[in-house]
C-alpha positions in Angstrom: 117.8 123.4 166.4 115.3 126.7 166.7 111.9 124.7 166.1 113.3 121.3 167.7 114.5 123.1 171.0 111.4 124.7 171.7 111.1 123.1 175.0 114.3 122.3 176.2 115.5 122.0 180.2 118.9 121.8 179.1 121.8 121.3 176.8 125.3 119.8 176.4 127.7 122.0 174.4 130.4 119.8 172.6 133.4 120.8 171.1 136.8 119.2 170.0 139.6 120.2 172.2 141.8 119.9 168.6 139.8 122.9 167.4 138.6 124.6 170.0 135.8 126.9 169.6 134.1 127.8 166.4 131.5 130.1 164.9 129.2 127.7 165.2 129.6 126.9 168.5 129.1 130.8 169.0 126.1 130.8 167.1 124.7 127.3 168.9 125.4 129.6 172.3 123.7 132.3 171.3 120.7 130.5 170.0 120.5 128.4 173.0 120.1 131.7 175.5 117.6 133.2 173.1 115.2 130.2 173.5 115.5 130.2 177.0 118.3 127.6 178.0 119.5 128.4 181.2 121.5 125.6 182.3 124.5 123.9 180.1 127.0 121.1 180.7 130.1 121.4 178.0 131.8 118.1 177.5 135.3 118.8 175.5 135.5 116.1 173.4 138.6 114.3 171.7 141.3 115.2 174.5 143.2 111.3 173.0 144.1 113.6 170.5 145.9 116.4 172.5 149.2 115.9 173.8 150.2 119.0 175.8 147.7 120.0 178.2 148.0 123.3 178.1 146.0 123.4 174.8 142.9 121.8 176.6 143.3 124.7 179.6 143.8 127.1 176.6 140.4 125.7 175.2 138.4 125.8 178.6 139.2 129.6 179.1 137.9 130.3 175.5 134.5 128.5 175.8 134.3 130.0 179.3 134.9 133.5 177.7 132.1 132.4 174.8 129.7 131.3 177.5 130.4 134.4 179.6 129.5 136.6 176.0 126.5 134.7 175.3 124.9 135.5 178.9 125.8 132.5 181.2 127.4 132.3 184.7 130.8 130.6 183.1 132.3 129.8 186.5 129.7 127.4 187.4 129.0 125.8 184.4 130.7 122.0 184.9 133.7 121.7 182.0 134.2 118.2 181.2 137.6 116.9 179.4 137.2 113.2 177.9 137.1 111.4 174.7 133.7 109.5 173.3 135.9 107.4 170.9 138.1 105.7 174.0 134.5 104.7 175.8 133.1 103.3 172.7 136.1 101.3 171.9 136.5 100.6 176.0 139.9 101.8 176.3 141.3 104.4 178.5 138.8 104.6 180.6 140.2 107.6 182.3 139.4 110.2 179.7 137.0 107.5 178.2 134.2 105.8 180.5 135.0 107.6 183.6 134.4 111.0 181.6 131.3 109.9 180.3 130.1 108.9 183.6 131.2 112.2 185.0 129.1 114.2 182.2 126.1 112.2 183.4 126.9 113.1 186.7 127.1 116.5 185.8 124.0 116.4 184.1 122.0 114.9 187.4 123.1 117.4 189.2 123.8 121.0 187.9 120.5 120.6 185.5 117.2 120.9 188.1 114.3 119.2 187.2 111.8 121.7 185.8 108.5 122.2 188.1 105.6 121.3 185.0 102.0 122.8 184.7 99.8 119.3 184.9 96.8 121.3 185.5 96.3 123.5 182.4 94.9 122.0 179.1 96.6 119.6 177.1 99.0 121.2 174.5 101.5 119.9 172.2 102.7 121.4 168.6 103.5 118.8 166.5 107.1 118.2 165.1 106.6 115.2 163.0 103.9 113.6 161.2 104.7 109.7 160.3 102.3 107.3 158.2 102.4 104.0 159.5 101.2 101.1 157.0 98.2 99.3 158.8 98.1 101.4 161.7 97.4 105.0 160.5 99.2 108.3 161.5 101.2 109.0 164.4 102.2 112.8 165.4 105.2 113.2 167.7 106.0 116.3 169.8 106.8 118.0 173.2 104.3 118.3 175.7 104.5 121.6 176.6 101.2 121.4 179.2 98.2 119.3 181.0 98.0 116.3 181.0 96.3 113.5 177.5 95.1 110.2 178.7 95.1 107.7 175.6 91.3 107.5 174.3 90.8 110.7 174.9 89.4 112.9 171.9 91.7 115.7 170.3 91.9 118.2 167.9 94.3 119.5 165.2 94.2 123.3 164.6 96.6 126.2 163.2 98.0 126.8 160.1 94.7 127.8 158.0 94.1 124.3 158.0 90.9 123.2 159.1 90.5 122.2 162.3 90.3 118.2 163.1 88.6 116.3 165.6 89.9 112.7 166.5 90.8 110.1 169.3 94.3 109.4 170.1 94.2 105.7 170.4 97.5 105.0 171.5 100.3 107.2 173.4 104.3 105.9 173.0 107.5 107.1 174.5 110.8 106.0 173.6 108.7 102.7 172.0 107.5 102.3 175.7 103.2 102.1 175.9 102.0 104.7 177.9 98.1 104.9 179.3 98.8 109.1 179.4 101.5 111.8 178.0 101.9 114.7 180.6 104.0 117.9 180.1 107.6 117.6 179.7 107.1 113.8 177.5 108.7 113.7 174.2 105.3 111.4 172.5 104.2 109.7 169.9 100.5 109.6 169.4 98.3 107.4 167.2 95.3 109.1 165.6 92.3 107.4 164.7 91.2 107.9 160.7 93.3 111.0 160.2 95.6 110.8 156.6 99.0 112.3 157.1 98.2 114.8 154.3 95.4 116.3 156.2 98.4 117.5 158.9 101.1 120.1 158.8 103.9 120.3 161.4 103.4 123.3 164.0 100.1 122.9 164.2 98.7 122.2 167.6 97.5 119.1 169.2 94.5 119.7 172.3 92.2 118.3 174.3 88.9 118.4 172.5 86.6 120.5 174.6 83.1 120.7 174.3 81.6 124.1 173.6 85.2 125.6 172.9 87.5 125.9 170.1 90.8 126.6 170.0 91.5 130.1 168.4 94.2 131.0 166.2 95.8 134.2 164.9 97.1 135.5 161.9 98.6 139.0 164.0 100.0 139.7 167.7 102.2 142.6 169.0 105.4 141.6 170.3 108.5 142.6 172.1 112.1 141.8 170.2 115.9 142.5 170.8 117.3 142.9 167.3 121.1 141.4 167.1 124.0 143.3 166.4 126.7 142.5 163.8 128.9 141.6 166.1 126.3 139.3 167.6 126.0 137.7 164.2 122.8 139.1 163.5 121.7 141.9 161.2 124.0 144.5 159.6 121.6 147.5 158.6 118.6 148.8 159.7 115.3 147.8 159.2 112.0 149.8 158.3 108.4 149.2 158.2 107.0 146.2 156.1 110.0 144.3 156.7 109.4 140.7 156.0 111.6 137.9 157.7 110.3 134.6 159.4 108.7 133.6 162.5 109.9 130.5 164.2 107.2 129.7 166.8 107.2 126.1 168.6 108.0 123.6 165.8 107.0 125.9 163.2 108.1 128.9 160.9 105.7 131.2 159.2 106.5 134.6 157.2 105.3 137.8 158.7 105.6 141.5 157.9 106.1 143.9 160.4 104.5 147.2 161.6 105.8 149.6 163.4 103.6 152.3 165.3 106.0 155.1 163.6 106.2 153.8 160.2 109.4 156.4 159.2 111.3 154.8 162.4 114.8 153.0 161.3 115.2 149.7 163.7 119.0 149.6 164.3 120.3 146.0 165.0 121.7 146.0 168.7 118.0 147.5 170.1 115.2 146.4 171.3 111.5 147.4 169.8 108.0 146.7 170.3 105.9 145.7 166.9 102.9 144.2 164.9 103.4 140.8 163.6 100.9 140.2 160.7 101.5 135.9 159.7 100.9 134.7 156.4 99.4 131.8 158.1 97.0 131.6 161.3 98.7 129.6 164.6 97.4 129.0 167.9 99.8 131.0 169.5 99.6 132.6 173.2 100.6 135.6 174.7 104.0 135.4 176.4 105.7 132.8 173.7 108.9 133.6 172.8 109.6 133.3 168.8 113.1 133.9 166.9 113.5 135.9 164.3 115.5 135.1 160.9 116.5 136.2 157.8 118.5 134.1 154.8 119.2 131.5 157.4 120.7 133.8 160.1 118.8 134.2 163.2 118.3 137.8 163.7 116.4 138.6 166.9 114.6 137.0 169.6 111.1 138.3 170.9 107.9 137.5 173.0 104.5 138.0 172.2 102.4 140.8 174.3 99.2 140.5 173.0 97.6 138.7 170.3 95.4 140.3 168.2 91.6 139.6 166.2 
């Protein structure tokens, strides 16, 4: 979910009105506020299943306490009771089809349509890389700005790997042609004469621009809000040198921290600014957000200030 919901304009939260609220719907809260999801839809699934409806208006007050933990306006978020089994096997179309419909409806209108930055340079961090026999390679991804017209030349950078000039020969979305991606698509691009072992996911996609080259950095200094406990997040302090990963767009690299006084004790629960230092170069920008985790447990959220030579 962390690298796959980089760019996201919203989410539907499901959850079984049988079993009601669980850790990990706690923790799928949580991580959506930290990467920057703002507006949700809960759809409470399986209500066939419940007989006395009391236990579904038991189930909307906890999520709506959950929601109102994790940051969001509870109150206004639309609640939607129904059951996905009923409208795939067409019956009941009162908590079946109707419901659905009403989640879609929900959708249209409580999630706005993002305002998206057409003008600045083409940029997209690949998620996937996918060989295709007779064709050649195709990298999907988010676009997260600008605008790629197919034909156009690209290059690959990030990641230590050496940076690679091609053409994207062919743009797709949703196995629909396209003669351009723009930002906000969810692409699949075609690249001319480029092996799928020369690419690594997270690295980053651009126009090719003559006379420029797309820089990348191995160390920034950063912003982050360390979780508490009870937050799910770390349950000691932390020092300098501290090692835990970096997710950034559709990647994760390792990175030790420094902290300007290097006696200082980070407790979890605060917020502290920090040096970054990547086992790996990315093309990373200032004012990306990253997440922070440890043994599979996201442990803080942060934004990068500056990046550093």
């Amino acid at each position: 979910m962390i690298t796959g919901a980089a760019q996201m304009d919203g989410a539907i939260l499901i959850l079984s009105a049988q079993d009601g609220s669980k850790e990990q719907t706690k923790e799928h809260l949580l991580l959506a506020k930290q990467i920057g999801i703002e507006y949700l839809v809960v759809f409470l699934n399986k209500v066939d299943m419940v007989s006395d409806l009391e236990e579904i208006d038991l189930v909307k007050e906890e999520i709506k306490e959950d929601l109102r933990k994790a940051g969001y306006d509870a109150e206004k978020i639309p609640i939607i009771g129904g059951s996905a089994l009923c409208a795939l096997e067409g019956r009941n179309p009162e908590m079946g089809e109707e419901k659905i419909s009403d989640l879609l409806d929900a959708i249209d209108n409580y999630i706005p349509t993002p305002q998206r930055n057409v003008d600045a340079p083409f940029k997209m961090y690949i998620k996937d890389i996918i060989s295709i026999t007779g064709q050649g390679t195709v990298v999907t991804g988010d676009v997260e700005q600008g605008v790629l017209k197919r034909g156009q030349e690209v290059e690959i950078s990030g990641l230590g790997n050496e940076t690679i000039k091609t053409v994207a020969t062919s743009i797709e979305m949703h196995k629909k042609e396209l003669e351009e991606a723009r930002a906000g698509d969810d692409v699949g691009i075609k690249l001319r004469g480029v092996k799928k072992e020369q690419i690594t996911r997270g690295q980053l996609l651009s126009v090719a621009i003559k006379g420029t080259k797309i820089k990348t950095y191995n160390k920034f200094f950063a912003t982050a809000y360390i979780l508490s406990r009870e937050e799910r997040g770390r349950h000691t302090n932390f020092r300098d040198g501290y090692r835990p990963q970096f997710y950034l767009a559709a990647t994760d690299v390792t990175g030790t921290i420094e902290l300007k006084d290097k006696s200082q004790e980070v407790a979890p629960g605060s917020t502290v600014e920090f040096t970054v230092n990547l086992i790996k170069p990315l093309a990373i920008e200032k004012n990306e957000k990253f997440i922070i985790r440890e043994g599979g447990h996201t442990v803080g959220q942060g934004t990068i200030l500056e990046t550093l030579e």
